[in-house]
C-alpha atoms as a printed R data frame, in Angstrom:
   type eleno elety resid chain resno      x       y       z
1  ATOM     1    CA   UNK     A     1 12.482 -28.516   2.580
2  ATOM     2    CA   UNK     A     2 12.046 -27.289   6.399
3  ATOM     3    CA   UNK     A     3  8.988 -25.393   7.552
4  ATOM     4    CA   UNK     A     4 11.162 -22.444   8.062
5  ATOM     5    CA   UNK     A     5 12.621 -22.692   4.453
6  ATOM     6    CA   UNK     A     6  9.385 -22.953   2.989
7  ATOM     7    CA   UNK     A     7  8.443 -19.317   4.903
8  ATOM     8    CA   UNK     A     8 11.237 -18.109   3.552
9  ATOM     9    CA   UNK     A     9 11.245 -18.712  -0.305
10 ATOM    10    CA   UNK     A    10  7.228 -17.504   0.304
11 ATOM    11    CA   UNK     A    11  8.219 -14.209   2.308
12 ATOM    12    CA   UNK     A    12 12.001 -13.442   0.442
13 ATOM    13    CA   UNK     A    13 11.980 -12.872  -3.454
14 ATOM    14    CA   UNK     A    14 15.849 -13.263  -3.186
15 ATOM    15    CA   UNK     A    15 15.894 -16.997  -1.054
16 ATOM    16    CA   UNK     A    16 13.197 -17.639  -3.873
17 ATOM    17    CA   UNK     A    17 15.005 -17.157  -6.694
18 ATOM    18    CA   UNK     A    18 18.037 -18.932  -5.634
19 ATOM    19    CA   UNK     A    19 16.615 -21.632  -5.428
20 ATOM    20    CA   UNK     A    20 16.406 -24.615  -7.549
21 ATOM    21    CA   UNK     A    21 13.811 -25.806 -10.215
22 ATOM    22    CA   UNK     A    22 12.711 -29.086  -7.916
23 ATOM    23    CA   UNK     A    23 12.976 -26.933  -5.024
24 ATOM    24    CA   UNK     A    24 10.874 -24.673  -6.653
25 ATOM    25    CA   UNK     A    25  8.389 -27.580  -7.839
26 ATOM    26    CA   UNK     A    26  7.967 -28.674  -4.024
27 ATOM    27    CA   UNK     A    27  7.149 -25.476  -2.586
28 ATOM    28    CA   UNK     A    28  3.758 -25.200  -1.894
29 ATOM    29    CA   UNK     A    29  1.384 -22.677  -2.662
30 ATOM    30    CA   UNK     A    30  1.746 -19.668  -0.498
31 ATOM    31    CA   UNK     A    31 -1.683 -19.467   2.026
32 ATOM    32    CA   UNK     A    32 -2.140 -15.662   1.348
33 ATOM    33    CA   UNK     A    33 -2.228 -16.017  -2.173
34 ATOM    34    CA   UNK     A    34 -0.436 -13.942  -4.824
35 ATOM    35    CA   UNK     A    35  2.796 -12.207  -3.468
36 ATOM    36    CA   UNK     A    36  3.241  -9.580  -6.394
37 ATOM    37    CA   UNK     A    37  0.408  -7.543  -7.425
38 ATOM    38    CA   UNK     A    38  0.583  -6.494 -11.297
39 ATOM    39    CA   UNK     A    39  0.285  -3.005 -12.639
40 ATOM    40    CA   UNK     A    40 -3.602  -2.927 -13.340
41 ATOM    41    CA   UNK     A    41 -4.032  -4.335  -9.636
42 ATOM    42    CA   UNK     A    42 -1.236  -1.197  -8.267
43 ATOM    43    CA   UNK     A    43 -3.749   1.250 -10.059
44 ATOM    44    CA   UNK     A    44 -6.507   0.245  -8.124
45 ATOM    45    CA   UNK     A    45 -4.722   0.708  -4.435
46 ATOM    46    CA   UNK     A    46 -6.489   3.510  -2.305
47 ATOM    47    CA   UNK     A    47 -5.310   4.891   0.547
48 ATOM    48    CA   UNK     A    48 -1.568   5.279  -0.559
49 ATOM    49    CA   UNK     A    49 -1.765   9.197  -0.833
50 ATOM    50    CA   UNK     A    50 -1.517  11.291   2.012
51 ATOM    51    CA   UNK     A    51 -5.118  13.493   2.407
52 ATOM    52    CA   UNK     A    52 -4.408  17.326   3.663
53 ATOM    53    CA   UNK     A    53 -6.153  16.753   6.657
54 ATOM    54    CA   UNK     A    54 -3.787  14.124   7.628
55 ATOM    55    CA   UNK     A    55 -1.872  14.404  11.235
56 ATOM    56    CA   UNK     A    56  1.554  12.826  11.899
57 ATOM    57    CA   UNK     A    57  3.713  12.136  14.942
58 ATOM    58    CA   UNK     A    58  7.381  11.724  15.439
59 ATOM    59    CA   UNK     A    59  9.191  11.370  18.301
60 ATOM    60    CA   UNK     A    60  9.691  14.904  18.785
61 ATOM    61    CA   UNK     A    61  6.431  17.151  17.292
62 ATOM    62    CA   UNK     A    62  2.897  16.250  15.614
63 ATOM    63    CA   UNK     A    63  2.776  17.674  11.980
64 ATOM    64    CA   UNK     A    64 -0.519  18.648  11.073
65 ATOM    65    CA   UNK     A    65 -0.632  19.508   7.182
66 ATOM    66    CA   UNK     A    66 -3.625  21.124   7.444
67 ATOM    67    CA   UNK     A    67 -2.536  24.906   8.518
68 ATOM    68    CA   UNK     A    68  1.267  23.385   8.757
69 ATOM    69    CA   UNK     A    69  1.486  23.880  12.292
70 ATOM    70    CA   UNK     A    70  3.700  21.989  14.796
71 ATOM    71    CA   UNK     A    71  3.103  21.090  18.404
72 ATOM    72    CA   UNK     A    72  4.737  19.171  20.915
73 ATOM    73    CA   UNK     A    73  3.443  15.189  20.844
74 ATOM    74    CA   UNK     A    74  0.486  14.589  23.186
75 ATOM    75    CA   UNK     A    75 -1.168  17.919  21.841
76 ATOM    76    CA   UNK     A    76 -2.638  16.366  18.635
């Protein structure tokens, strides 16, 4: 298995499970650990939920939530 195939099946659940059981038994283990986190670890993420003080920008305006007002980019 290349370098680049071994990347793959690490980075793309589909490649991965297409491929074979030996293929499968000579991939490595993936540097970074654990791809899929399980429900008890997705309960624990912070920062995921937008706060109402939060400011966004598009290409066009800056959103602030806070108040709801809209100015031109730049102005934030």
């Amino acid at each position: 298995m290349s370098v680049n195939d071994i990347i793959r099946a690490w980075s793309d659940p589909e490649y991965r499970s297409s491929l074979s059981a030996a293929d499968l038994a000579a991939l490595p283990e993936s540097p970074v650990g654990a791809i899929e986190l399980t429900d008890a670890e997705l309960s624990q993420v912070v920062g995921a939920v937008q706060s109402g003080a939060s400011v966004g920008c598009n290409t066009k305006t800056c959103v602030t939530t806070r108040g709801n007002s809209q100015q031109p980019c730049g102005s934030c």
